[in-house]
N, C-alpha and C positions, 0 to 999 in steps of 0.2 A: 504494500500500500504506500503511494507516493503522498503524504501529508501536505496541503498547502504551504504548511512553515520547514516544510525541510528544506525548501531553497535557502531560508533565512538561516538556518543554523549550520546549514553549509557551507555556507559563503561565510559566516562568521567564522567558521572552523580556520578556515581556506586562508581568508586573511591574518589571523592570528600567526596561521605556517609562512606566510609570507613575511610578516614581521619579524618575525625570529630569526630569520639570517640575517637579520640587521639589527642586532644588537646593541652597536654605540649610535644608531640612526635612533632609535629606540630609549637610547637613556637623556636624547637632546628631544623626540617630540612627543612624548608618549603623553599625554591631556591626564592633570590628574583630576580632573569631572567626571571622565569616563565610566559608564556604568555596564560594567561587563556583566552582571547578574540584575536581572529585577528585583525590588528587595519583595520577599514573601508578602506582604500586606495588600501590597500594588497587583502580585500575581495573584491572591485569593478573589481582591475585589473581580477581578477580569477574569477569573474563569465561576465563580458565581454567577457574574452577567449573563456570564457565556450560555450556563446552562439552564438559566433560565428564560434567556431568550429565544433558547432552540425551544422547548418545553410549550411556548407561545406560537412557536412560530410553522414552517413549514410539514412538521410533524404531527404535530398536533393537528394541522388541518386536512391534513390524509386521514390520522387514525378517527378525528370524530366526525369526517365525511362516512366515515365507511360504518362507524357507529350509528350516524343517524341522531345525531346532537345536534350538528351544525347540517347545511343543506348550502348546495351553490347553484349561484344563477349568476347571468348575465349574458345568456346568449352562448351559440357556440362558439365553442375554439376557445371560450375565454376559461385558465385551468382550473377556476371553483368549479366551473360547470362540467367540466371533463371530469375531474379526478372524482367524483359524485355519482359519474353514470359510468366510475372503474373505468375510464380511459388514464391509466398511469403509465410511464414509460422510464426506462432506465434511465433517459437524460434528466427525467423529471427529479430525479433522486440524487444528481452532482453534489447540490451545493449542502443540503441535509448531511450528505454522508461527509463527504471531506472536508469542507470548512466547518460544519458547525459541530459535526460528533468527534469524529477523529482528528481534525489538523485545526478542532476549536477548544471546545470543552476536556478533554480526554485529553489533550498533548497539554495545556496550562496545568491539569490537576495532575500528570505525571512529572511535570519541570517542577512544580512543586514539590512534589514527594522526594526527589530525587536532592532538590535544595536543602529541605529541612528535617530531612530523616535523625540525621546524627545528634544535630545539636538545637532544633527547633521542633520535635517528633509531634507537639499537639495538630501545629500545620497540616504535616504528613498525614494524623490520624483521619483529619476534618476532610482532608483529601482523597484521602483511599474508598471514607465511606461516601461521597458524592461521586466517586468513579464507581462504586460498587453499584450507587442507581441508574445512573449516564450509561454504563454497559447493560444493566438490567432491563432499560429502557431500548436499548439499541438489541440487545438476541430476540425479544419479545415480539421486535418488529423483525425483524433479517430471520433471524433462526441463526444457523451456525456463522461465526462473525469474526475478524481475529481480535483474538482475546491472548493465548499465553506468549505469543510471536508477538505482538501487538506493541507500541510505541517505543520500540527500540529505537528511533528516529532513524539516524543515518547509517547507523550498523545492521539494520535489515530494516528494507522499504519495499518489501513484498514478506510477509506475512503469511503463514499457513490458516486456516480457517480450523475454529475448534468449536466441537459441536457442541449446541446451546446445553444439553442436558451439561455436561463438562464445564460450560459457562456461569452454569446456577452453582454448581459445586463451589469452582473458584471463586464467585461473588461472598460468598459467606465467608471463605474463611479471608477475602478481604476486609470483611463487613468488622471481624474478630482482629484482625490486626489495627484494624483503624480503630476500634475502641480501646484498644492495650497502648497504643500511642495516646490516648487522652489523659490515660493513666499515670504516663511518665512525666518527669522534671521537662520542663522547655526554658530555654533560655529567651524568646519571643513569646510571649500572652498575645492572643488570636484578642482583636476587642471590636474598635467597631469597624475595621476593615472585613468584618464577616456581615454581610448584609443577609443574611437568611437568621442568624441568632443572637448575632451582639455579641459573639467569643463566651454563649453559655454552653459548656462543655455537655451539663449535665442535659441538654435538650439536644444535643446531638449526640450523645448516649440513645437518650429514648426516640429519637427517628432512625437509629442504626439499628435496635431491634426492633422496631416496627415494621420497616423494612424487609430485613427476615423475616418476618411474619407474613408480611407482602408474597415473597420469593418464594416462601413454602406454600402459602396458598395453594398456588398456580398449578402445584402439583395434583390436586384435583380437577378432573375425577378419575384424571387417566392413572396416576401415579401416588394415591391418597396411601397408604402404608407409608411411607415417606415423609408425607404432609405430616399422617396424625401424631406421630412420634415424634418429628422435630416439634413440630408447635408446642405437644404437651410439655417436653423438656424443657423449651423456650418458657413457656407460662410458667414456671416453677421458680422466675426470678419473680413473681411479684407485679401487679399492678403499676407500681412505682418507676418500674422497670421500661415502659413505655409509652407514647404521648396521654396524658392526662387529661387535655382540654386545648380547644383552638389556639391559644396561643402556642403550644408547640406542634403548628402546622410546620409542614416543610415547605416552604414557599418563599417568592424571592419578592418581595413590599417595591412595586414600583415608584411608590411615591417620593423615591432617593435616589433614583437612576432611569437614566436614557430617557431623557426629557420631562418625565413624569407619565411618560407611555409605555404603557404596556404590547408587547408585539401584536395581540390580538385585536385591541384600538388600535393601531397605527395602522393594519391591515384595512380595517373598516377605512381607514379615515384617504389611505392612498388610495384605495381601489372599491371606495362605495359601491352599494348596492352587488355586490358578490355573492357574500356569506349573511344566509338568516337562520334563524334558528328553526330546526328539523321537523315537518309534523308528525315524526314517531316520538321525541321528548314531547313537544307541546301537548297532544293528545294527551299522551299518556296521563300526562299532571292535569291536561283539561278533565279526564273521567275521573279525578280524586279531588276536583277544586282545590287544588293544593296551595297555600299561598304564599309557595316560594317564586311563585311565576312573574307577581309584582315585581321583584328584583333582578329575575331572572331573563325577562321578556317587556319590550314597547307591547300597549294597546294598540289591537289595530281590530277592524279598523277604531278612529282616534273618536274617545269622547263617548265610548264604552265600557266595559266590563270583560272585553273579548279578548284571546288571545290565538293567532292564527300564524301553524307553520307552512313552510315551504315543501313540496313532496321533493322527498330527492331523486334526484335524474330529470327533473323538469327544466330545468337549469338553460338546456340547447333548447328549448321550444322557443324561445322567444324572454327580451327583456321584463321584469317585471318586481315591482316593488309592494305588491298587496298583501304583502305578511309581516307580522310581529320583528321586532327587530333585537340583537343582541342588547341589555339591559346592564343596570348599575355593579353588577355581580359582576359581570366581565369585563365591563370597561371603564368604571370608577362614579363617584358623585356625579349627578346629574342636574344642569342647571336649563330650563325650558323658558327659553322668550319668544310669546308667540308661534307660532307653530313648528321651532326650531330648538332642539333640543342637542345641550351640547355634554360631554364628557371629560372629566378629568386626566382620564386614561392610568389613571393610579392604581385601579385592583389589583390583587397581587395575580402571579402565576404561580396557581393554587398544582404543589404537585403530586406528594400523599399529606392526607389529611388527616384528622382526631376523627373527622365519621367517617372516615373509610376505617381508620381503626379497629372503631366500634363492630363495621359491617365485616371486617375480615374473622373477628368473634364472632359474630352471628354465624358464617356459612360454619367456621370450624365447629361451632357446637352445635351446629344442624346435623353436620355430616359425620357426628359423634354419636347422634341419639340422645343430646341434652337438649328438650327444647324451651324447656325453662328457660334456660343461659342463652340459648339463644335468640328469644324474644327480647330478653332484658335487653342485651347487646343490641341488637335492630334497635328497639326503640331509644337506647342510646345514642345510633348513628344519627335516626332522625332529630333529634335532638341539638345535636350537635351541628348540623346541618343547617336546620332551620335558624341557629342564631347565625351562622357566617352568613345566612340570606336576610340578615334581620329582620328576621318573622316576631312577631307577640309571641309571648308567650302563651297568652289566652287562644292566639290561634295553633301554634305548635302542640300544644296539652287537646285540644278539639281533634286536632288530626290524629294523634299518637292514640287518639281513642278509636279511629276507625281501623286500627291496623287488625283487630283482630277477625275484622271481615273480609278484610282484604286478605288474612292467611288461609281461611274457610275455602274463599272462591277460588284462590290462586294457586295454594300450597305455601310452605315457610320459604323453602332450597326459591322461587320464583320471586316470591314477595321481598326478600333479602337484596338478589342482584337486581330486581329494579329500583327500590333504594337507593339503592346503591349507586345505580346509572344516574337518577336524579342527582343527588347529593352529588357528583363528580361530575357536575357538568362542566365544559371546559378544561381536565385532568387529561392532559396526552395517552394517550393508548391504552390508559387503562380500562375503559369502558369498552372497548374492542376486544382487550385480552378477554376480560369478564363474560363477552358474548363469546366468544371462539373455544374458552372452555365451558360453558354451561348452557346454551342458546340463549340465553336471556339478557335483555327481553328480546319476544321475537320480533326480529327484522325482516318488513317486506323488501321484496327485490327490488332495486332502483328502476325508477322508468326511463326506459331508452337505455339500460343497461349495454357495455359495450362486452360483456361476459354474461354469463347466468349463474352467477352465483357472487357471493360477498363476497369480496376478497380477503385472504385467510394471512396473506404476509403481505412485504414490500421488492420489485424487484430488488435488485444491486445497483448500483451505481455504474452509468458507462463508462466513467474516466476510472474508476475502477476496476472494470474489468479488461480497460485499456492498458493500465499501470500494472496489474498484479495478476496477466491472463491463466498463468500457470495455476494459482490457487482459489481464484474465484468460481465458485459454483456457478454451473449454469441453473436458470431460471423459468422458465417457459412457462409457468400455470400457476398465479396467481392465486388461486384457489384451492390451493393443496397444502391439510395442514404439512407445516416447515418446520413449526418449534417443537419439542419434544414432548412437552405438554397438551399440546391441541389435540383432542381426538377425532377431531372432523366430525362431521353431519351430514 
């Protein structure tokens, strides 16, 4: 894999060997400003960004095109409206895969590890466990991906690919080394160059096993002996032991970085009228009156009580703007003059959360035969939920009352991951993992679909398989589970 920045560290290398035979040339010009290392603060803020701007941006609007959250129009040929009716193509997938996963996110949080291992380890730890999600994120989509050959930079720039079940493995026990590093003496205090926690160690603890909690999941339903035996081990550290309440969300607060926008408003805002929100979320929440939709969704039409999504694949039929529009939950405070209604772009880029949390206790104590625990847990999640959607409480406490009709008509294992997809609107891939392992909820076919069926992974990258042909898997069907976990349907 040829990383965007390997040029840069090439050429640095390159020149550093050119200097060197010029030693007294060298002791007369050498700048002592020079900053041959970024210092670790500067490299955390920027690969934070980093990752939370992917998280916002080109990723996220594949995986929640294909979830059925979000919906694209604009006419043909324009890409919401392709990538919705599963027109995706390997070129589609350049700039995702190489500058934002591997030559963005992934190469700053290994320059870091590699900077602050010895004599700054808390860096390293905060590092390992944001590459432990960044790759989690990246096999969930790809399937096998290189991972153990992976950011060597210059001393191997073609990579072997290691397959995802091998990927979940090594995540964890990255996930374990990054928390033994928080453990250690640092000569640098992580403080507010960590824009996700403020350098609190102890909440990046509890999102590193939440995390694993996350990543075992997944292993149901194809691979559940696995699941139930790490979780329970896992759950034997203690409630304390992982996120406790919304504030130790994992999520990157735009309202202190890249203008005060968020990539999902700046998308809206360059390329209006694209992406609205899905009529399978809107529905859904429309048959439960739910009144996360206030936050979650514009009135339309305006000067009602209504809320209306976009079918997806409708997108090439023709321009059109008669649906509900992404709302204050995605794209920050809302200030309306006259029929114009404008955005702060501050919301954070929400990426696991306290009710997914909740919801990943829910499935594990359904798929245990506790269903006690796992109502409690459900109604947790929605709980939890409803305050990031700043619901009342009087309305939150009405709803969590209907849930137990909604277990009646639905089943628990159905009523959990549509929760669940609610509460993660906006949450990159994960609502797509969540359908491709359990069907829920169900998803109709896109209209004008350019396949027949959801699509179950993400091609590869062409300049990748341009750069790296000997080890890059071929691709051909979209629709064939990839990752180790998907049992297909």
């Amino acid at each position: 894999m040829r990383f965007f920045r390997f040029t840069k560290y090439v050429a640095f290398t390159a020149s550093l060997g050119l200097l060197g035979a010029c030693d007294d040339f060298l002791d007369v010009n050498q700048s002592p400003n020079a900053i041959l290392v970024a210092p670790a603060p500067n490299v955390l803020v920027a690969a934070e960004s980093h990752v939370g701007f992917q998280m916002g941006s080109d990723i996220s609007r594949f995986s929640l095109l294909f979830a059925q959250q979000f919906a694209g129009q604009g006419g043909g040929g324009i890409q919401g409206a392709e990538y919705d009716r599963y027109n995706l193509t390997a070129t589609d997938i350049n700039n995702v895969w190489r500058s934002g996963i591997y030559g963005g996110g992934l190469a700053d949080l290994q320059k870091l590890i590699d900077q602050t291992q010895a004599t700054s380890p808390h860096y390293a730890g905060v590092s390992k466990i944001m590459q432990a999600y960044l790759y989690g994120i990246t096999t969930d989509t790809w399937g096998d991906i290189p991972y153990t050959e992976a950011l060597k930079f210059a001393t191997n720039v073609q990579p072997t690919y290691t397959a995802s079940a091998d990927v979940y493995t090594g995540l964890i026990t990255l996930i374990d080394s990054g928390i033994e590093d928080l453990d250690k003496t640092s000569a640098l205090a992580i403080s507010t160059d960590d824009l996700i926690y403020g350098g609190d160690l102890a909440k990046w603890k509890k999102f590193a096993n939440t995390l694993k909690l996350r990543l075992y999941l997944h292993y149901y339903p194809k691979v559940s002996p696995t699941a139930t035996s790490s979780i329970a081990k896992l759950l034997e550290q203690g409630p304390n032991s992982f996120m406790t309440s919304n504030a130790d969300n994992f999520q990157l607060n735009f309202a202190a970085v890249s203008n005060n926008e968020n990539p999902i408003h700046q998308f809206d805002l360059r390329r209006p009228n694209q992406i609205f929100p899905s009529a399978t979320i809107v529905n859904l929440m429309n048959g439960k009156t739910d009144p996360r939709r206030a936050s979650y969704f514009t009135v339309f039409p305006s000067g009602g009580q209504q809320y209306t999504g976009a079918v997806n694949g409708t997108g090439t039929n023709g321009v059109s703007t008669s649906f509900s529009r992404l709302h204050t939950f995605i794209r920050g405070a809302a200030t309306t003059t006259g029929t114009t209604t404008t955005y702060t772009g501050a919301a954070p880029v929400r990426m696991l959360t306290f009710a997914e949390y909740n919801f990943i206790l829910a499935e594990y104590y359904q798929r245990t035969g506790n269903t006690t625990s796992a109502i409690t847990a459900l109604n947790a999640g929605i709980r939890a939920s409803m305050t990031m959607a700043d619901v009342s409480a009087a309305d939150a406490d009405a709803y969590v009352l209907r849930v137990p009709a909604l277990i009646a008509a639905n089943g628990l294992l159905r009523t959990i991951i549509e929760e669940k997809f609610v509460a993660n609107f906006g949450v990159a891939v994960e609502p797509w993992t969540d359908w491709r392992r359990t069907g829920f909820p169900a998803l109709p076919l896109a209209t004008n679909a350019a396949v027949q069926q959801i699509p179950r992974i993400l091609p590869y990258s062409d300049l990748e398989r341009v750069a790296n042909p000997a080890n890059t898997p071929a691709r051909t069907d979209l629709t064939a589970p990839s990752v180790f976990w998907d049992p297909g349907r």
